[in-house]
VMD Tcl script that draws the C-alpha trace (Angstrom):
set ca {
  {-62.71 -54.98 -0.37}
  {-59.82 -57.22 0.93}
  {-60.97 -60.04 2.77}
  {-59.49 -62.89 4.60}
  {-60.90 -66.58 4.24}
  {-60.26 -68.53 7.50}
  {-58.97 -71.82 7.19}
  {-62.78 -73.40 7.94}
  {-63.69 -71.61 4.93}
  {-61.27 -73.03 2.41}
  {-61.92 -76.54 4.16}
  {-65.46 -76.49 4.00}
  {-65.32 -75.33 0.06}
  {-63.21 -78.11 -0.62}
  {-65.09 -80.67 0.82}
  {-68.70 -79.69 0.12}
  {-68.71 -77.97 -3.12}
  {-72.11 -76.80 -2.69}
  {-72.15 -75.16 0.41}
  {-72.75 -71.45 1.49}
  {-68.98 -71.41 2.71}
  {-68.02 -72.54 -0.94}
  {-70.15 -69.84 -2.59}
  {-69.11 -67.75 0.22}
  {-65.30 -67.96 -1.45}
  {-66.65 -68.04 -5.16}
  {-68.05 -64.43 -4.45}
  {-65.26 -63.29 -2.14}
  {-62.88 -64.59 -5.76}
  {-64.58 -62.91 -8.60}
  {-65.60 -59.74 -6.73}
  {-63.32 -58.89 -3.62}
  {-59.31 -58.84 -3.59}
  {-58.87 -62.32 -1.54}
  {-56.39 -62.63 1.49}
  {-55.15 -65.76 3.27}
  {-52.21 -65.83 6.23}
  {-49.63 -68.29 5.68}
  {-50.79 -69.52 8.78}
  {-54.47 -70.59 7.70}
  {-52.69 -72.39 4.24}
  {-50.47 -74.37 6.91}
  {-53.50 -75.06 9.22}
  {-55.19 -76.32 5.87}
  {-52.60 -78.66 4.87}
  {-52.68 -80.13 8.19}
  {-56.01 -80.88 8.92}
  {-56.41 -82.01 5.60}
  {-53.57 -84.10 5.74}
  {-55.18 -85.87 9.08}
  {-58.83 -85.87 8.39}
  {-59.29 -85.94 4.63}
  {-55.36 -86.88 3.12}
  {-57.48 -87.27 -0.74}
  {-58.48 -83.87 -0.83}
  {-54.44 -82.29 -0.78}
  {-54.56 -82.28 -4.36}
  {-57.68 -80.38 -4.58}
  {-56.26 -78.15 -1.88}
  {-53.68 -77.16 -3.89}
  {-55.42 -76.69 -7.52}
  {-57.80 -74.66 -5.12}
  {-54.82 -72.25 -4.27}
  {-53.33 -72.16 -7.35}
  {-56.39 -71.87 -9.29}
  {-56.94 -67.92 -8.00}
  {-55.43 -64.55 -7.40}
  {-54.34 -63.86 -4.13}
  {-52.13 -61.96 -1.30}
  {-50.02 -63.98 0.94}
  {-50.08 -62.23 4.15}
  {-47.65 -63.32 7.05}
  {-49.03 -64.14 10.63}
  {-48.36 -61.84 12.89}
  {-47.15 -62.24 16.55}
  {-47.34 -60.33 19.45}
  {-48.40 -60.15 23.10}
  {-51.99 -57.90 23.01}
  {-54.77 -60.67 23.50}
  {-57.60 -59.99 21.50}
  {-59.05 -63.24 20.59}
  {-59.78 -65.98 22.98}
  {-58.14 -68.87 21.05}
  {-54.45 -68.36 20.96}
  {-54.28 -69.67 17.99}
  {-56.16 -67.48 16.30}
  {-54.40 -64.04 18.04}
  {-51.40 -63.89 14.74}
  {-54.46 -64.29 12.16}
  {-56.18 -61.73 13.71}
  {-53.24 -59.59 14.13}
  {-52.46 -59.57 10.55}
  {-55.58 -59.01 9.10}
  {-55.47 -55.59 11.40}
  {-51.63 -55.16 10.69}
  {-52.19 -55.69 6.72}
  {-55.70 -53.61 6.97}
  {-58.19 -56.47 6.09}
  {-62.01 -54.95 5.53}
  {-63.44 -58.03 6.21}
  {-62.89 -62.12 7.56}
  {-64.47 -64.26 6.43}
  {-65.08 -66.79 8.91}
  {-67.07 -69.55 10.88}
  {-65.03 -69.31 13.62}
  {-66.95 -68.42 16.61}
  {-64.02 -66.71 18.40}
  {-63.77 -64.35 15.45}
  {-67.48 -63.89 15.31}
  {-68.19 -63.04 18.85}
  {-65.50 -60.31 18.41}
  {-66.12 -56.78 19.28}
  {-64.17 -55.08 16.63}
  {-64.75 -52.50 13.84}
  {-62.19 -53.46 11.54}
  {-61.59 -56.29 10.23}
  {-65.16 -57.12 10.52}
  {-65.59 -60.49 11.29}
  {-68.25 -62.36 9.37}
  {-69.88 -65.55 8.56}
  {-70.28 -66.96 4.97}
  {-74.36 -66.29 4.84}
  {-73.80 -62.57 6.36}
  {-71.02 -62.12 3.42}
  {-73.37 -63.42 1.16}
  {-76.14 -60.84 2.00}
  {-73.65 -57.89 1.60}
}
mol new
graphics top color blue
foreach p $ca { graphics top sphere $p radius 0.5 }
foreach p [lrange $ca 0 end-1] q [lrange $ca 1 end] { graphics top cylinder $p $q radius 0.2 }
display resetview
């Protein structure tokens, strides 16, 4: 399956090694073909950069440590998601046919979709 770690995912993995969101991504590596939007890396950097500036190097060794597709965000106009923000994730993980993303994002949780399905790291865990 190709699924799509949200940036909460990667930031929680990095920060708390031992967490369900950090196994979450160890499972979604060695068994699942891994997606991120350029968008989510950027967000990363970001909040990383002002909330938690020591962990950028483990950011990157993080991304460069796996196999992955780079998907680009996609913009336009249909509103699907209530957080703005969040609308040219979700539009490319529908444009680039995403199974499944991986999330702890309550926007993309409460989401009434079939595909991508949105789920949280303990639900991906159960699969």
């Amino acid at each position: 399956m190709r699924v799509l770690i949200d940036t909460n995912i990667l930031f929680s993995a990095l920060l708390f090694p031992a967490s369900v969101p950090s196994q979450a991504l160890r499972r979604a590596i060695t068994e699942h073909n891994v997606v991120l939007c350029d968008k989510n890396v950027a967000e990363l950097r970001e909040i990383l950069q002002r909330k938690a500036p020591k962990f950028l190097p483990n950011a990157e060794a993080l991304l460069a440590g796996f196999s992955y597709e780079l998907i680009h965000a996609v913009d336009y106009s249909a509103k699907l998601i209530r957080d703005v923000k969040d609308q040219p994730i979700l539009n490319a993980a529908i444009v680039f046919d995403v199974d499944i993303i991986l999330t702890g994002d309550k926007d993309f949780l409460s989401l009434d979709i079939e595909r991508p399905k949105c789920m949280n790291p303990a639900e991906f865990l159960e699969l």
